[in-house]
matplotlib code that plots the C-alpha trace (Angstrom):
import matplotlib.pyplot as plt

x = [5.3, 3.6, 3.8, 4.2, 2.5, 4.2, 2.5, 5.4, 3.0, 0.3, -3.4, -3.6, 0.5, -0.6, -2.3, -5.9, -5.1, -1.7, -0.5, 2.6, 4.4, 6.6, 9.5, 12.0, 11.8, 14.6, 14.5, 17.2, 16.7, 19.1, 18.8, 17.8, 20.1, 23.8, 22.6, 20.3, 20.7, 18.0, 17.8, 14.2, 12.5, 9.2, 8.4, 5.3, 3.7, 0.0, -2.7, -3.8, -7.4, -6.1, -2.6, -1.5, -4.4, -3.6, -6.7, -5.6, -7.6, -5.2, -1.8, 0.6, 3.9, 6.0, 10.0, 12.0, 13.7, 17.3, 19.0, 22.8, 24.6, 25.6, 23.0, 21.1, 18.8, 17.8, 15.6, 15.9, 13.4, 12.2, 8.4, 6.1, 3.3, 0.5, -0.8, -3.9, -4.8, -6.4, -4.5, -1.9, 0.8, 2.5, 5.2, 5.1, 8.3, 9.1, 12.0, 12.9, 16.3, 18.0, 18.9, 22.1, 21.5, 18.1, 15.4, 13.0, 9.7, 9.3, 12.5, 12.3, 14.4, 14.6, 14.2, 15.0, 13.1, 13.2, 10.3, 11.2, 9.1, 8.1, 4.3, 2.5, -0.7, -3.9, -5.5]
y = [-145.9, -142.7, -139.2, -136.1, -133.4, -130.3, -126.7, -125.5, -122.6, -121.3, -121.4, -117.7, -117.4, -117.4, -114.1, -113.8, -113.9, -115.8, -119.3, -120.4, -123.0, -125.1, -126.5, -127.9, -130.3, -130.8, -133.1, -134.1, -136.4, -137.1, -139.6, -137.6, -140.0, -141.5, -144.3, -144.8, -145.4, -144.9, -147.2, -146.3, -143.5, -141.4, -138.0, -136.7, -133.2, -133.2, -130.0, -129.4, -127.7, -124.8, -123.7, -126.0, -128.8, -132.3, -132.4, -133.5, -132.2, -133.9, -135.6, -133.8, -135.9, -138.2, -137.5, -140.5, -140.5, -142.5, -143.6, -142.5, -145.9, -143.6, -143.3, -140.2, -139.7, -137.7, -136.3, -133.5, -133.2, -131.6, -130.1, -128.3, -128.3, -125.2, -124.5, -122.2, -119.0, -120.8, -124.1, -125.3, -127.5, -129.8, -132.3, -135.4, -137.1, -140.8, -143.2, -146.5, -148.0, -149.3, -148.6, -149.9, -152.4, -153.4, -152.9, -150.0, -149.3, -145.6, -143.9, -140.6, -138.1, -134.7, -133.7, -130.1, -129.3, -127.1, -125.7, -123.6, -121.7, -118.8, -116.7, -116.3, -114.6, -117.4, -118.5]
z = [-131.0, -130.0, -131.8, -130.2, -132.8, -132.1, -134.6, -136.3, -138.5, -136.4, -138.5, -138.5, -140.0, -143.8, -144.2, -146.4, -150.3, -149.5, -149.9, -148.0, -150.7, -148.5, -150.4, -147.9, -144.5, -142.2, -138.8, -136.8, -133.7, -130.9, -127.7, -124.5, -122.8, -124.2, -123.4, -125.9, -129.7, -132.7, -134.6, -136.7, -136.9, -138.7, -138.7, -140.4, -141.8, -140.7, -141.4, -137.9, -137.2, -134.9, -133.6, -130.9, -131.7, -132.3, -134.3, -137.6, -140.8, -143.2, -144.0, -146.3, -146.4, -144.5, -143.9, -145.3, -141.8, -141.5, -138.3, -138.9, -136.9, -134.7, -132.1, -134.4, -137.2, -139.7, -142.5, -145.6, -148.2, -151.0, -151.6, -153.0, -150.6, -150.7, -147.2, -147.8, -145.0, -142.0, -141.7, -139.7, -139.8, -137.3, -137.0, -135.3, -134.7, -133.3, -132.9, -131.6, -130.5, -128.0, -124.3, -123.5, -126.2, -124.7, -127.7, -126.5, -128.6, -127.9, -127.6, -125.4, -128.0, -129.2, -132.4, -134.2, -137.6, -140.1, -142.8, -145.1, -147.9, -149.1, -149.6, -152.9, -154.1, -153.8, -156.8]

ax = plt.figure().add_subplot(projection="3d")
ax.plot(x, y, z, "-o")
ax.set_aspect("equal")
plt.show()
């Protein structure tokens, strides 16, 4: 199953002397075809070295993703994650399933997240 890694906050989004806290995750992954169903899926919050790199400097949690039995899937999660000025964050999402009811090992989908958070002062 590959990952597509996609920067949700850019490396230069926290400002100097901040720290964004993230406390929520949302994802939300649909077939691109009605066809297909999911039946498994991961999604995963990396550190990334620069905005749009899938250089990874770090892991920081993994989305306890569950396929609904209706061809979807979906994630929502607490957190308290720091992210310090000069990182980056990305997602990367992936599913299996079926394709009219064929097992397929990489499931072409879309998937809609949601970060939220708010900025403190570093210490």
């Amino acid at each position: 199953m590959g990952s597509l890694l996609k920067t949700l906050v850019p490396q230069d989004a926290v400002p100097a002397g901040q720290v964004l806290i993230l406390t929520y995750a949302n994802a939300s992954g649909f077939p691109n075809d009605s066809r297909n169903a999911i039946t498994s899926a991961d999604c995963q919050i990396d550190l990334v070295q620069t905005q749009g790199s899938d250089i990874l400097t770090g892991h920081l949690a993994a989305l306890p993703v569950k396929a609904s039995g209706l061809g979807s899937a979906a994630a929502s999660e607490s957190m308290y994650l720091p992210i310090k000025s000069g990182e980056g964050i990305a997602v990367g999402c992936r599913a299996t399933g079926t394709s009219s009811g064929t097992p397929v090992l990489s499931l072409d989908t879309t998937w809609y997240v949601v970060l939220g958070g708010y900025f403190s002062d570093a210490k």
